[in-house]
PyMOL commands that place a pseudoatom at each C-alpha (Angstrom):
pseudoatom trace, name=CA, resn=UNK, resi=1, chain=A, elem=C, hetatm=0, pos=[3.927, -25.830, 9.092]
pseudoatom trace, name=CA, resn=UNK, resi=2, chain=A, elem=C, hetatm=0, pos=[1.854, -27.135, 11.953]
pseudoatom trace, name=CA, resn=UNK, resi=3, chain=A, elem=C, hetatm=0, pos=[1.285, -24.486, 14.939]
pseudoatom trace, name=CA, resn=UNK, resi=4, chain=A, elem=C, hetatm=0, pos=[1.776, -20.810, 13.755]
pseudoatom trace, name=CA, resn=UNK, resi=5, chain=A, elem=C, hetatm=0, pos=[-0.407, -18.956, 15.075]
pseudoatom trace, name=CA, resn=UNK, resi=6, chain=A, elem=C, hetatm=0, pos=[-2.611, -16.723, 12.667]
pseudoatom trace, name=CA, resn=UNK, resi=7, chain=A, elem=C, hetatm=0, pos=[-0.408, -13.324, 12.527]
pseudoatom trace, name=CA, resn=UNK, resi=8, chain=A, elem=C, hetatm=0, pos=[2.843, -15.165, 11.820]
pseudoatom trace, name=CA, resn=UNK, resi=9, chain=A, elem=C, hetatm=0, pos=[0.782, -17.933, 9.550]
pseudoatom trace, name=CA, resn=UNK, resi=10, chain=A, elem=C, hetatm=0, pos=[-0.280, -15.091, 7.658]
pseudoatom trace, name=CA, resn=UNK, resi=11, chain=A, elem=C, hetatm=0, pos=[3.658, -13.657, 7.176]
pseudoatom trace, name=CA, resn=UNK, resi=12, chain=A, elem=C, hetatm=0, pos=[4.662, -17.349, 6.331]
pseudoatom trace, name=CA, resn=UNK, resi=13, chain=A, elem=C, hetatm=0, pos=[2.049, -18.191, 4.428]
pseudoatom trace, name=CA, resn=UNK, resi=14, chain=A, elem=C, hetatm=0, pos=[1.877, -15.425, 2.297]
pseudoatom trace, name=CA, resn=UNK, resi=15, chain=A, elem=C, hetatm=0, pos=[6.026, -15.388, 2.008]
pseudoatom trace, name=CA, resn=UNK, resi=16, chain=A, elem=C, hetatm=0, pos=[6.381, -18.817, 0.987]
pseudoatom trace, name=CA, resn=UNK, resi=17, chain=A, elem=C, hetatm=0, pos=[3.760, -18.082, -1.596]
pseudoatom trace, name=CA, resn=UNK, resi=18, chain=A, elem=C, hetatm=0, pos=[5.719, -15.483, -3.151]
pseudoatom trace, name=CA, resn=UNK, resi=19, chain=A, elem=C, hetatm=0, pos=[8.572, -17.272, -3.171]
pseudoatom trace, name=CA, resn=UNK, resi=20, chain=A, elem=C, hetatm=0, pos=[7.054, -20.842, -4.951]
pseudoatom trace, name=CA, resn=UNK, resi=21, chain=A, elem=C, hetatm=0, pos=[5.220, -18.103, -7.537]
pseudoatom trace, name=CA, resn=UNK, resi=22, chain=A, elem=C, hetatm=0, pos=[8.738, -16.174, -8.835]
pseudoatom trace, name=CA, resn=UNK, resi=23, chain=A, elem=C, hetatm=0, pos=[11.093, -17.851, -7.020]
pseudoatom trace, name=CA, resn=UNK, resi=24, chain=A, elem=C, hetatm=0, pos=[10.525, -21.862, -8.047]
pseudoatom trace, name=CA, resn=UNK, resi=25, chain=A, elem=C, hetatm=0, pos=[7.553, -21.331, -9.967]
pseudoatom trace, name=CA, resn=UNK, resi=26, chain=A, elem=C, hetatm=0, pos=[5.646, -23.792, -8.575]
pseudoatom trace, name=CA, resn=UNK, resi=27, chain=A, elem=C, hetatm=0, pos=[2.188, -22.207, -9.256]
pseudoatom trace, name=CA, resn=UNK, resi=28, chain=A, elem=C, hetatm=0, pos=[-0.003, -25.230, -7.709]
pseudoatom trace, name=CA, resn=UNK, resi=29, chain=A, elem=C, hetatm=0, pos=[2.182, -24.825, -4.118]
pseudoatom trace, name=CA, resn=UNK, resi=30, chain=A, elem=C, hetatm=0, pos=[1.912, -20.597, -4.393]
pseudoatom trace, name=CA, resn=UNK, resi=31, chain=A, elem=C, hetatm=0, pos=[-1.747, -20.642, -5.219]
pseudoatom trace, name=CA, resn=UNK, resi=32, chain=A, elem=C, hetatm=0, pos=[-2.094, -23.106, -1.698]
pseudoatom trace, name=CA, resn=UNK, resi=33, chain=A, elem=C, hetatm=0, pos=[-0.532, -20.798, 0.052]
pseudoatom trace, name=CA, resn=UNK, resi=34, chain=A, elem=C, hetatm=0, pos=[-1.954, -17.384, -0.725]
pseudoatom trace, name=CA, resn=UNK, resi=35, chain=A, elem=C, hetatm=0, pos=[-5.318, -19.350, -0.137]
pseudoatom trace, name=CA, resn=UNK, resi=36, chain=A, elem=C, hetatm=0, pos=[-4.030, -20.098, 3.414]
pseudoatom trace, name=CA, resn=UNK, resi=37, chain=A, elem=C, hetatm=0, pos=[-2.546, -16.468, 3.990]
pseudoatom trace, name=CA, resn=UNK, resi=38, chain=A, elem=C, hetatm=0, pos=[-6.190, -16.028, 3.516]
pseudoatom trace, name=CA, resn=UNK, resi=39, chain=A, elem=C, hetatm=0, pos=[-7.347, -17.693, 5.988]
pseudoatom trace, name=CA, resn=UNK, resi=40, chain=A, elem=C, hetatm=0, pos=[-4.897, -16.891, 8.695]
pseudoatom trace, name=CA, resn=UNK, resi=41, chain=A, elem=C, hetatm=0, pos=[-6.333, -12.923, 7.397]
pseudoatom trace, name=CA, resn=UNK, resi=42, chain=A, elem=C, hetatm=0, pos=[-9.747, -13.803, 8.350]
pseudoatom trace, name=CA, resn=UNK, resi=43, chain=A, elem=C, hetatm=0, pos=[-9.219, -15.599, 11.373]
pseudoatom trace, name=CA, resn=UNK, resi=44, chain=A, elem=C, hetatm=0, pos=[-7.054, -12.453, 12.519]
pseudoatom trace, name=CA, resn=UNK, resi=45, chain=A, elem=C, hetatm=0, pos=[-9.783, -10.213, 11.548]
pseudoatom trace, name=CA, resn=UNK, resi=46, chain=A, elem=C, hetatm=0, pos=[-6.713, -8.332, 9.428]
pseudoatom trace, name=CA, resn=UNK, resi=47, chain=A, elem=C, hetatm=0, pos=[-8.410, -8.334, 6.055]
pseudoatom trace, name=CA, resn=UNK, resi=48, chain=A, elem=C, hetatm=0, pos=[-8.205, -4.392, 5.527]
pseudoatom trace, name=CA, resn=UNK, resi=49, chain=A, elem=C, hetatm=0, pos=[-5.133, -4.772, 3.767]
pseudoatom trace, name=CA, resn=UNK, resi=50, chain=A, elem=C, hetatm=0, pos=[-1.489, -5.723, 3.587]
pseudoatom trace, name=CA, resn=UNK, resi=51, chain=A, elem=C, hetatm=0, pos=[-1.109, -9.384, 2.918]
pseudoatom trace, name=CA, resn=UNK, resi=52, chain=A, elem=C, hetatm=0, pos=[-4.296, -10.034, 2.372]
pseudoatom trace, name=CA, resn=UNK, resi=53, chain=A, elem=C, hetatm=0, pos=[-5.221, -8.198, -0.181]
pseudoatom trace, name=CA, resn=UNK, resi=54, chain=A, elem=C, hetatm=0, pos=[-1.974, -9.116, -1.879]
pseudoatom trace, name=CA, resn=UNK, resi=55, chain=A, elem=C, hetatm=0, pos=[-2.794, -12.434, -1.784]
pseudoatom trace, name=CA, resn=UNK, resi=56, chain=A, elem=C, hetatm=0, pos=[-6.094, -11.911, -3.582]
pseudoatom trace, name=CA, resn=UNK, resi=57, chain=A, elem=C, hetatm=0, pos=[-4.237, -9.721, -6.098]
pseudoatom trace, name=CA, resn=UNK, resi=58, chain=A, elem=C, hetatm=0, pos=[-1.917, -12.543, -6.799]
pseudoatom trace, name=CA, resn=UNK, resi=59, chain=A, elem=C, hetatm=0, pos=[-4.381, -15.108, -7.017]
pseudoatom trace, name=CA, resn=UNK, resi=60, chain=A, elem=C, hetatm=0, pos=[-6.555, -12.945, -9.120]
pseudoatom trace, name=CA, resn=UNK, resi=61, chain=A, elem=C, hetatm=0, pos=[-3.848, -12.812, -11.135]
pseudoatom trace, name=CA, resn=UNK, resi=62, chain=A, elem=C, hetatm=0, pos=[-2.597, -16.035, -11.363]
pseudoatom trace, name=CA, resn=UNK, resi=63, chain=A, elem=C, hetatm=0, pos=[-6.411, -16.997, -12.110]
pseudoatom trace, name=CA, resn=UNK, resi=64, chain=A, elem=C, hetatm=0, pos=[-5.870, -14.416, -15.185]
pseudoatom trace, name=CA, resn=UNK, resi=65, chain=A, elem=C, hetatm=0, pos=[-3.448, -16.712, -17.007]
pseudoatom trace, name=CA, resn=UNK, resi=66, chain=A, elem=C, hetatm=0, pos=[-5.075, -19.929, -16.339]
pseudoatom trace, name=CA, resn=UNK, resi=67, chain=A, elem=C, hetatm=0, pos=[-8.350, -18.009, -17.953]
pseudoatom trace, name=CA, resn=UNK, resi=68, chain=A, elem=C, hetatm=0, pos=[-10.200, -19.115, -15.010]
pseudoatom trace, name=CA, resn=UNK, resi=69, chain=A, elem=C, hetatm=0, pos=[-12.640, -15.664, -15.396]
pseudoatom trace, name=CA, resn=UNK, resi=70, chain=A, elem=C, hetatm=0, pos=[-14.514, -17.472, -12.008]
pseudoatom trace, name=CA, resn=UNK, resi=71, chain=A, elem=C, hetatm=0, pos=[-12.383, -17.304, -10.092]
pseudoatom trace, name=CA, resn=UNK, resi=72, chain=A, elem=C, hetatm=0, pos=[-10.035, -14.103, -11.046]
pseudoatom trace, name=CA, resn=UNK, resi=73, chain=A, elem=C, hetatm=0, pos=[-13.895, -12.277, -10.658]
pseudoatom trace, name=CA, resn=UNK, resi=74, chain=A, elem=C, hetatm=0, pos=[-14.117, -13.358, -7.322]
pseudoatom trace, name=CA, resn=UNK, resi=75, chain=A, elem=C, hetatm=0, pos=[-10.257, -12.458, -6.440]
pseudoatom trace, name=CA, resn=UNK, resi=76, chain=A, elem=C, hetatm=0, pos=[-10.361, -9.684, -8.035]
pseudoatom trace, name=CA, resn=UNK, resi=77, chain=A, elem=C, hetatm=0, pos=[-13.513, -8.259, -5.911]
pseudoatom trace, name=CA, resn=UNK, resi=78, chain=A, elem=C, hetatm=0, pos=[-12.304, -8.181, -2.909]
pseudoatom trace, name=CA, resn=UNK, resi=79, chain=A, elem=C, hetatm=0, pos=[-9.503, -6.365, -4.027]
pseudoatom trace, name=CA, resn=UNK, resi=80, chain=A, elem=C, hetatm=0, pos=[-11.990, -3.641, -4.832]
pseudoatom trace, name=CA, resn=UNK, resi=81, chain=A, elem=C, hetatm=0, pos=[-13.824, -4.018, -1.679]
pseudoatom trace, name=CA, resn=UNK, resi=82, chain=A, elem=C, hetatm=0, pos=[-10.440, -3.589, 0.421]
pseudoatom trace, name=CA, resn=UNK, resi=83, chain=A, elem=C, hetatm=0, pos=[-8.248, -1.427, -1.452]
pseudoatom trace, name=CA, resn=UNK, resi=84, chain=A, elem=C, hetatm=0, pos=[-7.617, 2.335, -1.359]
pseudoatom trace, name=CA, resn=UNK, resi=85, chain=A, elem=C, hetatm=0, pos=[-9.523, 3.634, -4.339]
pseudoatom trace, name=CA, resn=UNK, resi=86, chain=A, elem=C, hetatm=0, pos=[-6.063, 5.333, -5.375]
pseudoatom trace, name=CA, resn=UNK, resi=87, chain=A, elem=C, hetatm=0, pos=[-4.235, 2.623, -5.722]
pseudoatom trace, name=CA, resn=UNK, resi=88, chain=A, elem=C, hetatm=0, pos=[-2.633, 0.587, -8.479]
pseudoatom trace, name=CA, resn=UNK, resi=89, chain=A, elem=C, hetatm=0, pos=[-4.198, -2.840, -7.433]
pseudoatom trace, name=CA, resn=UNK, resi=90, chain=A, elem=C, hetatm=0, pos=[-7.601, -0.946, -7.039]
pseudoatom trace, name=CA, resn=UNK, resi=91, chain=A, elem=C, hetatm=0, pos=[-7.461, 0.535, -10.292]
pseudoatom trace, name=CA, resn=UNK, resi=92, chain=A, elem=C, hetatm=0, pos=[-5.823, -3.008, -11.845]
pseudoatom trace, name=CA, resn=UNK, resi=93, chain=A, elem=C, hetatm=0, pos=[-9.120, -5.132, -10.266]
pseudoatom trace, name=CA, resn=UNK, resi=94, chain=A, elem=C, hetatm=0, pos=[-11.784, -2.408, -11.439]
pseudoatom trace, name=CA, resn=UNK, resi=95, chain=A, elem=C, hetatm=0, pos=[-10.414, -1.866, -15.389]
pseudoatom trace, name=CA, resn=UNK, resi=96, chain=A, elem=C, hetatm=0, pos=[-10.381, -6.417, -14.830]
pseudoatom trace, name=CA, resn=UNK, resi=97, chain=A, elem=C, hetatm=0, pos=[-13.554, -6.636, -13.847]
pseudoatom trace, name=CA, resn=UNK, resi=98, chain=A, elem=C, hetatm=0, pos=[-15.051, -3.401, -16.223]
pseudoatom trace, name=CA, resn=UNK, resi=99, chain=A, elem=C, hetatm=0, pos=[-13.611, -5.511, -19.275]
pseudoatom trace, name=CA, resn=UNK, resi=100, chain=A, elem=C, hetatm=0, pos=[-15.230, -8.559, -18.302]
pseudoatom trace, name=CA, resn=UNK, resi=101, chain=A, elem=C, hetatm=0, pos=[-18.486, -7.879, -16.829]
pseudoatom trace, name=CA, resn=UNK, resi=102, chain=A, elem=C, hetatm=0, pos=[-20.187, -10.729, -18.969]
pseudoatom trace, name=CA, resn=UNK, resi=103, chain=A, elem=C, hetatm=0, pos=[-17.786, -13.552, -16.597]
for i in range(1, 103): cmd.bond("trace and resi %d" % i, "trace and resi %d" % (i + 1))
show_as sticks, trace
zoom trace
């Protein structure tokens, strides 16, 4: 919606993407919108985590099962840029990207 500022665009943006990916499955609409909790990330300056990296998980992800290996690549590096090396995502993105270095 017109006039959130970025730090609640980012809640409702990233929210409504959820929701449209297991909610209505409406990939097209939940792909838009993790692309726009993006945005409202960067334009925060909050990109160390949280929602934002989330939203590149999903849309690595989602990339994944459309075999778009372009774009799940790109996704799925700056999950390993921003992620705690411990983690599950981090781990998830770096086996991904391991297994298809020739992408």
């Amino acid at each position: 919606m017109p006039g959130y500022e970025g730090i609640s665009g980012r809640y409702a943006s990233y929210f409504l993407g959820y929701l449209m990916q297991n909610r209505y499955r409406d990939l097209a609409k939940a792909k838009d919108y993790y692309q726009r909790c993006i945005v409202f990330s960067e334009s925060t300056g909050d990109t160390s985590g949280g929602f934002y990296l989330f939203a590149n998980m999903n849309l690595a992800r989602l990339a994944v099962k459309e075999k778009d290996a372009t774009a799940a690549k790109r996704y799925y590096a700056v999950v390993v840029d921003k992620a705690e090396r411990k983690s599950e995502q981090y781990k998830e993105a770096k086996a991904w990207l391991k297994k298809n270095k020739q992408t």
